[in-house]
RODO-2510 file (C-alpha; in nm, 4 decimals, decimal comma):
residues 346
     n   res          X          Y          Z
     1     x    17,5175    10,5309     9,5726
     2     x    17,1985    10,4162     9,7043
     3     x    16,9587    10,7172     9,6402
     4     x    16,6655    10,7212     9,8133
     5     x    16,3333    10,8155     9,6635
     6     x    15,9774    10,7690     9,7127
     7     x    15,7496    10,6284     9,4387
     8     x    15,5648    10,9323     9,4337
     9     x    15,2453    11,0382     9,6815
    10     x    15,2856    11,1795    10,0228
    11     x    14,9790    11,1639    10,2691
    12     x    14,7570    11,4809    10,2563
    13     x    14,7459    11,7400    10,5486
    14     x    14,4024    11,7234    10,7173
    15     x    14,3275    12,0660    10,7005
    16     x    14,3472    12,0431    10,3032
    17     x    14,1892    11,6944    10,2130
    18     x    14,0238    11,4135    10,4601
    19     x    14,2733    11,1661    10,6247
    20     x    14,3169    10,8395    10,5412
    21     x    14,1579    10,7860    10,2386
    22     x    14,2108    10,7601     9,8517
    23     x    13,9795    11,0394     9,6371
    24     x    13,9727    11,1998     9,9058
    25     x    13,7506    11,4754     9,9379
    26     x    13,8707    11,8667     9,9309
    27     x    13,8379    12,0673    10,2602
    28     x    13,9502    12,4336    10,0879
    29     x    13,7578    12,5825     9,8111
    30     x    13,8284    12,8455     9,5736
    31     x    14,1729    13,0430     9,6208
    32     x    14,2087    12,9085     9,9427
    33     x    14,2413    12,5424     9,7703
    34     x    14,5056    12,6525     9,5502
    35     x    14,7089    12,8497     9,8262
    36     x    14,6724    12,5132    10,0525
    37     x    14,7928    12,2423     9,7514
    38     x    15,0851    12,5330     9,7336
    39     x    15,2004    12,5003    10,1295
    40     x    15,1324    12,1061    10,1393
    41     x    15,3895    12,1231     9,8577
    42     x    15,6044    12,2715    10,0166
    43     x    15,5309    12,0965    10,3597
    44     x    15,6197    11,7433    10,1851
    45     x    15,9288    11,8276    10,0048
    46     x    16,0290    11,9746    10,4162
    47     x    15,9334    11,6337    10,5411
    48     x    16,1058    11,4752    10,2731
    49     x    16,4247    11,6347    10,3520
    50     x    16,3996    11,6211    10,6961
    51     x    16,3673    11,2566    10,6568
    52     x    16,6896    11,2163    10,4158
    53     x    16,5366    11,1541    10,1244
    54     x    16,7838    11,2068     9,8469
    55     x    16,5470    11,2007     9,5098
    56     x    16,2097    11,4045     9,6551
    57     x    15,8975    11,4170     9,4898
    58     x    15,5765    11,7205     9,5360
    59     x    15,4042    11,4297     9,7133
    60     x    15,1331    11,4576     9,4622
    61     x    14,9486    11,7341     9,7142
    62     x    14,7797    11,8806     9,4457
    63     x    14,5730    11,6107     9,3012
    64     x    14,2918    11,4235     9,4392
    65     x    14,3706    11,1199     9,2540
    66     x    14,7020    11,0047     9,0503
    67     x    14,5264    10,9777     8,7113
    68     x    14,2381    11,1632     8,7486
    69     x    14,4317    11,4630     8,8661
    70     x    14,5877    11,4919     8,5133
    71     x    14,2911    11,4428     8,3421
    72     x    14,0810    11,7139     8,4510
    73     x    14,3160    11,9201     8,2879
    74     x    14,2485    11,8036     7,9021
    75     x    14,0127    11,8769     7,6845
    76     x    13,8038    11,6291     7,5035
    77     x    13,7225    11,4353     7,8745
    78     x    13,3375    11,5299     8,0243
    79     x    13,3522    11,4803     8,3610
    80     x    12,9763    11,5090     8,3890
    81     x    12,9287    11,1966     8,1284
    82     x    13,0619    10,9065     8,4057
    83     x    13,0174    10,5750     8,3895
    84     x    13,1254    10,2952     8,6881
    85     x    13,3383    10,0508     8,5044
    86     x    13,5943     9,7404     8,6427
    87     x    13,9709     9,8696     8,7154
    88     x    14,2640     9,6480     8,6723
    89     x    14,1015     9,3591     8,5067
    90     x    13,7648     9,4256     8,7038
    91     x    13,9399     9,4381     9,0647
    92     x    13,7306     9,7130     9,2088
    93     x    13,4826     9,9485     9,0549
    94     x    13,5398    10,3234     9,0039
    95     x    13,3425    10,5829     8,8525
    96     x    13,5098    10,7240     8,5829
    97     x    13,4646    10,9901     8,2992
    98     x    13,4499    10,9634     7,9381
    99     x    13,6444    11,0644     7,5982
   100     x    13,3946    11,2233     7,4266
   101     x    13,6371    11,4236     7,1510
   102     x    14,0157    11,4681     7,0418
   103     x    14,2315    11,4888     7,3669
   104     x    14,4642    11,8086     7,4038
   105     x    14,5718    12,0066     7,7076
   106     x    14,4130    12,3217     7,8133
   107     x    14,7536    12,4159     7,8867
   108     x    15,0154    12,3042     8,1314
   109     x    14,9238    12,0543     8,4219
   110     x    15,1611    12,0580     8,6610
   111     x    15,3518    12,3384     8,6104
   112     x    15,2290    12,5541     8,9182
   113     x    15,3624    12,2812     9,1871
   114     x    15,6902    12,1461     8,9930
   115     x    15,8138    12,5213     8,9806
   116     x    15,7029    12,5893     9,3254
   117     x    15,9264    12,2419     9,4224
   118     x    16,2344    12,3451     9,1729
   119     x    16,2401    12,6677     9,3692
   120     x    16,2305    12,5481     9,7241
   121     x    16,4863    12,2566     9,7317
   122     x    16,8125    12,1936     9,6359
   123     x    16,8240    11,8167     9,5643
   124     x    16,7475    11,6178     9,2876
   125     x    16,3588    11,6573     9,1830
   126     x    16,1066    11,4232     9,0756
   127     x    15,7506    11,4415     8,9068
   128     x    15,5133    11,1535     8,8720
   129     x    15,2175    11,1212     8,5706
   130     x    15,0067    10,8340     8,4774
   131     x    15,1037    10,6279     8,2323
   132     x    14,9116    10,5814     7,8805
   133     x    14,8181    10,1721     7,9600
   134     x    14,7096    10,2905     8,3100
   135     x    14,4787    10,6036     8,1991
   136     x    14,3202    10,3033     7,9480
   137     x    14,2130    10,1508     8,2132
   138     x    14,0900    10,4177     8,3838
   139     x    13,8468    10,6139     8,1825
   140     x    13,5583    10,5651     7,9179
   141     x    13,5994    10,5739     7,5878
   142     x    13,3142    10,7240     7,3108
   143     x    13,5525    10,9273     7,0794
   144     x    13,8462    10,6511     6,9705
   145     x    13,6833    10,3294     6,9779
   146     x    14,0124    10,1480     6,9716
   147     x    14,2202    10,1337     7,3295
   148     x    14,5801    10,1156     7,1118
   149     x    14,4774    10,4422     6,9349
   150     x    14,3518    10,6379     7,2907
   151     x    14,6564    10,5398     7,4178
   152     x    14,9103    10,6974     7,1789
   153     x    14,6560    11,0005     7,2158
   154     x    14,7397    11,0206     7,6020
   155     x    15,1031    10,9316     7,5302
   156     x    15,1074    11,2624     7,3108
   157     x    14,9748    11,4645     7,5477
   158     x    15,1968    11,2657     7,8390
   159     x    15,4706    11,4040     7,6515
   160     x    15,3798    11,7481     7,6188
   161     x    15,3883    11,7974     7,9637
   162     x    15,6899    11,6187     8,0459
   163     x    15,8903    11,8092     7,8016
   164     x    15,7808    12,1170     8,0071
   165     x    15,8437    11,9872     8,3315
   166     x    16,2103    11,8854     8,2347
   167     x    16,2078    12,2445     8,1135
   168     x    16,1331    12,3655     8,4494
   169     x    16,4478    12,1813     8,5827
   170     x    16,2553    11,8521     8,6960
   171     x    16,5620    11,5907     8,7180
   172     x    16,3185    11,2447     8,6856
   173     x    15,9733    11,1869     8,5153
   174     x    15,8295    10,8950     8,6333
   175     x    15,5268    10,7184     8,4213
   176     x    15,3109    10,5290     8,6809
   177     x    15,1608    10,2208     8,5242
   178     x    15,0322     9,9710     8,7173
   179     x    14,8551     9,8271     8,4762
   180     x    15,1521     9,6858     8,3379
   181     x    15,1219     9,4132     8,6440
   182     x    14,7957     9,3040     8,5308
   183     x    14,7966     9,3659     8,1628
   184     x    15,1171     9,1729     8,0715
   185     x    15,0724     9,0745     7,6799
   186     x    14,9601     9,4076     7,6101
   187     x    15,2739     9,5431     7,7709
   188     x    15,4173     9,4115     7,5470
   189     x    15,2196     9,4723     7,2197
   190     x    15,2128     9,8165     7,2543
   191     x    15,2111     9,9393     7,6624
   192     x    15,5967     9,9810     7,6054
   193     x    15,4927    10,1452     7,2834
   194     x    15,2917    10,3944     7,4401
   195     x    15,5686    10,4657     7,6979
   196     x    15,8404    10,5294     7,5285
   197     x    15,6423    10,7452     7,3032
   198     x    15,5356    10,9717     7,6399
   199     x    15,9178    11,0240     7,6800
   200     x    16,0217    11,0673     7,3439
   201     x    16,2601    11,3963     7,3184
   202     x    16,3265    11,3600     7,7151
   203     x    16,6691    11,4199     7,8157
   204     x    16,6510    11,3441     8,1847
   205     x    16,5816    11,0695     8,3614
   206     x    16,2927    10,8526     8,2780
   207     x    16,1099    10,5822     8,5264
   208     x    15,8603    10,3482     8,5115
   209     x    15,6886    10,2661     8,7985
   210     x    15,4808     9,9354     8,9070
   211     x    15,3949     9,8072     9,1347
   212     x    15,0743     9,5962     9,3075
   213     x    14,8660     9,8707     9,3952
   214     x    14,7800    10,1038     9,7322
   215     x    14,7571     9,9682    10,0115
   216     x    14,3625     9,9114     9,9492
   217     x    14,1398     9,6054    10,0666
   218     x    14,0580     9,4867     9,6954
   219     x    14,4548     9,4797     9,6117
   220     x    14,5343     9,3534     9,9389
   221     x    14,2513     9,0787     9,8413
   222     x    14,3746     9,0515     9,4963
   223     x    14,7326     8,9884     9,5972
   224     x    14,6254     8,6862     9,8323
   225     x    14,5458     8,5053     9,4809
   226     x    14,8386     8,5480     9,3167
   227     x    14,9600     8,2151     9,4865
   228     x    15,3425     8,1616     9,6866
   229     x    15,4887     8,3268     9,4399
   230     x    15,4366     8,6771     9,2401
   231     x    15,5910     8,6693     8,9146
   232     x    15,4094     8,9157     8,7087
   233     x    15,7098     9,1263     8,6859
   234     x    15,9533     8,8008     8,4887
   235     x    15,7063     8,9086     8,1802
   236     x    15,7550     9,2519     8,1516
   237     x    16,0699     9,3119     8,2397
   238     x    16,2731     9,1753     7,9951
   239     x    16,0589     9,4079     7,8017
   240     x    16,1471     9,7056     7,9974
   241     x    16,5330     9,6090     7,9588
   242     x    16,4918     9,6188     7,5764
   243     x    16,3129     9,9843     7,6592
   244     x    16,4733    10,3219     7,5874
   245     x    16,3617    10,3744     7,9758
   246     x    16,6226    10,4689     8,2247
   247     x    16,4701    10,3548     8,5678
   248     x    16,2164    10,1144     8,6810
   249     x    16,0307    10,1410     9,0321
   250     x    15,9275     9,7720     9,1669
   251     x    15,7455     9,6382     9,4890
   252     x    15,9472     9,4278     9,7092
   253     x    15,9180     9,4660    10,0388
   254     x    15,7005     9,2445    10,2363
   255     x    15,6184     9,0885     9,8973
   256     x    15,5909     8,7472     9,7456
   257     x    15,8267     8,8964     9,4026
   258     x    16,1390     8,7082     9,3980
   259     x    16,4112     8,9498     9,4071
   260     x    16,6412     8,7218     9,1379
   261     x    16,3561     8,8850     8,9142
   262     x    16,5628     9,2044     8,8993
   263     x    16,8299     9,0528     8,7181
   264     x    16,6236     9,0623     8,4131
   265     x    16,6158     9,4823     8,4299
   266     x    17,0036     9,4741     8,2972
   267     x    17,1384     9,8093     8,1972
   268     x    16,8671    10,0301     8,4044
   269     x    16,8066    10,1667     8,7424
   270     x    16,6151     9,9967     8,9500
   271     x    16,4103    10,1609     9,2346
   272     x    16,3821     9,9067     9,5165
   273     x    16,0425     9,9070     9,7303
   274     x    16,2289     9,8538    10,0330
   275     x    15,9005     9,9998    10,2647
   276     x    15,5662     9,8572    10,2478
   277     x    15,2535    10,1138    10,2031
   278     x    15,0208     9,8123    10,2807
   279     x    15,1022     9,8025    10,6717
   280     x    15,0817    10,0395    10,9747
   281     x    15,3976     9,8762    11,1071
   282     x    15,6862    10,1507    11,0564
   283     x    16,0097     9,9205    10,9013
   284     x    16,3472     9,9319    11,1527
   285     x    16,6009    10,0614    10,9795
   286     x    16,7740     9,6570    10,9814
   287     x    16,4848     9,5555    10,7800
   288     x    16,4915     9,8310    10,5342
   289     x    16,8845     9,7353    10,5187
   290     x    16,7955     9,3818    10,4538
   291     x    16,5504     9,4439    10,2093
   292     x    16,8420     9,6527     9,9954
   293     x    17,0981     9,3627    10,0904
   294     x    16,8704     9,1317     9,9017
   295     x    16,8705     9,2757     9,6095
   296     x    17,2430     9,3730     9,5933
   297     x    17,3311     9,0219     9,4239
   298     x    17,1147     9,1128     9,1295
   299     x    17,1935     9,4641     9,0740
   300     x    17,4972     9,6871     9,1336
   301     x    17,4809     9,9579     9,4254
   302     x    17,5367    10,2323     9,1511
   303     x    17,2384    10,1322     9,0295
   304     x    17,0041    10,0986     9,3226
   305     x    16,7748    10,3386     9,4585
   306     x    16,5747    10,2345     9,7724
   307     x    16,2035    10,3586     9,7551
   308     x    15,8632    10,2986     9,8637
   309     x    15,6367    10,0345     9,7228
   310     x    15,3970    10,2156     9,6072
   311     x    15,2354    10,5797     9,6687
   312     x    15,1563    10,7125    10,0671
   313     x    14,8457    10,8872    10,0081
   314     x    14,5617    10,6599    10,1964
   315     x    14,8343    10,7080    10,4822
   316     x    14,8786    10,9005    10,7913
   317     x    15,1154    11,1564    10,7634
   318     x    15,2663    11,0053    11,1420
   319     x    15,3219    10,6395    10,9685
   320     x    15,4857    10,7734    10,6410
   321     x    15,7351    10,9835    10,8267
   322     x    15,8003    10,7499    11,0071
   323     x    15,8255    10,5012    10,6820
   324     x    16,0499    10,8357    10,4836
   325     x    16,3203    10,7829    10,8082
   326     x    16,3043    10,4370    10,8046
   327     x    16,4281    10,4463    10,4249
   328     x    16,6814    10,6891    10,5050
   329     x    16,8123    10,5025    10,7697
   330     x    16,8721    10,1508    10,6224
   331     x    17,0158    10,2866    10,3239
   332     x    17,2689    10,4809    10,5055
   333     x    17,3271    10,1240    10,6894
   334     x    17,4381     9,9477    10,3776
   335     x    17,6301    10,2236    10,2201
   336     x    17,8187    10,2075    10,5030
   337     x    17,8846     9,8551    10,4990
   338     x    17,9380     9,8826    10,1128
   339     x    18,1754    10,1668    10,1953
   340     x    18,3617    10,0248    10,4527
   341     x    18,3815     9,6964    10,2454
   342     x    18,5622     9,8714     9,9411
   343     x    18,8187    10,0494    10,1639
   344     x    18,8841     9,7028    10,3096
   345     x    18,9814     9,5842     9,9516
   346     x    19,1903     9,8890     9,8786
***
């Protein structure tokens, strides 16, 4: 009861990518890269633990970027051929590369880093991708012409590799889409689609996760628009309840969503952003607790699994330990009051 998990990235250590920032830049080359994404691996699954974290992730150590980091390993994407396009609806520019022929995989992705977590750690495992909508969004297109049809293509290829990381004894594949926050009648028209055709054949868990973005200035910017109240989330999730998906991952914490908005996500999991990646103030344990409380009216404890809001990476590694404890902490506060209230009643 209450699980605790983290939505997926960890903060980089600064000997293998520069602090602080998002795309960040390599500091190893060569074999010496691949032996350091190995031990930060490692090192964040430690932290995790150390922390309490129930549900632990590979802190995404080995990829520079959460989308990009699975593309560079399919053919049919030039790298060299990029173009700077708008990102979620035009909110920031990135530079991105281009579909230039049929997608496929060159082989498996993530293989190296979930076996390397399977091996070192006994608790329940958990491996982010990118979702379909989200890699739309993301990247160029001069091969499909049509945004519905690239999407099913990355779906396919989505669930490739997700077949092979439940293989390797991953217990939860998360899809990260936050496109589905910005997107919302194409959620619906065929983002869910393209989801639940990335897990088709999965027999563990499956999670969705979205959120309102990094802790960035232009989402930080773009939230202050979204008026007193956020309530991107009352479109798609009755959506998502309809879904064949097991879990969704929301923002909450230190956010304008109102929680009643959960009650809409009957029947699945729901992964409760009870820190916020958007501040350098580490939560007490109390608010973390009161965070979890909120939600409790609109979702059963069995049900709940306290998380982050979002991904760690532009962090330091100092503020999102101290964020991982936090977590820990306030959950184990309300399963004890949860605990102690059920022996009251028997």
């Amino acid at each position: 009861m209450l699980e605790t998990t983290i939505a997926g990235s960890l903060p980089k250590p600064s000997w293998l990518a520069e602090p602080l920032r998002l795309w960040a830049p390599w500091r190893l080359a060569g074999a010496a890269l691949e032996e350091g994404k190995r031990d930060a691996t490692l090192l964040a699954i430690k932290e995790q633990e150390d922390a309490g974290i129930d549900i632990v992730t590979d802190g995404e150590q080995s990829r520079q970027h959460f989308v990009h980091g699975f593309l560079e390993h399919l053919a049919g994407i030039d790298f060299s051929r990029r173009v700077t396009m708008g990102i979620r609806r035009d909110r920031y520019k990135a530079e991105v590369p281009t579909v230039t022929a049929p997608l496929r995989r060159l082989g498996p992705v993530h293989a190296v880093e979930a076996k390397l977590a399977r091996a070192h750690t006994a608790r329940k495992l958990k491996f982010t991708l990118p979702g379909p909508m989200t890699i739309v969004d993301t990247i160029a297109d001069a091969h499909y012409g049509d945004k519905i049809k690239l999407a099913m293509a990355f779906a396919d290829v989505l669930n490739q590799e997700a077949r092979e990381l439940e293989a390797i004894g991953v217990d939860v594949v998360q899809f990260d889409e936050p496109a589905f926050n910005v997107y919302m009648d194409e959620v619906r028209d065929w983002g869910i689609v393209a989801l639940e055709r990335a897990c088709t054949g999965l027999r563990c868990k499956t999670a969705v996760h979205i959120c309102y973005g990094y802790g960035i200035k232009a989402n930080i910017e773009w939230k202050q628009t979204l008026g007193r109240e956020w309530r991107q989330y009352e479109e798609t999730f009755p959506v998502l309840a309809r879904s064949s998906i097991d879990q969704v991952s929301l923002e909450c914490a230190n956010a304008l969503v109102p929680v009643s908005l959960i009650g809409l996500l009957k029947g699945k999991d729901v992964l409760l952003g009870a820190v916020d990646v958007a501040t350098e103030v580490v939560e007490s344990p109390e608010m973390v607790a009161a965070t979890i409380r909120s939600a409790l009216p609109h979702v059963a404890p069995e049900r709940l699994f306290p998380c982050s809001n979002c991904g760690m990476a532009p962090l330091s590694r100092e503020l999102a330990v101290g964020k991982l404890k936090a977590l820990s902490a306030g959950a184990a506060l309300v399963r004890r009051e949860l605990d102690s209230t059920q022996r009251a009643r028997a």
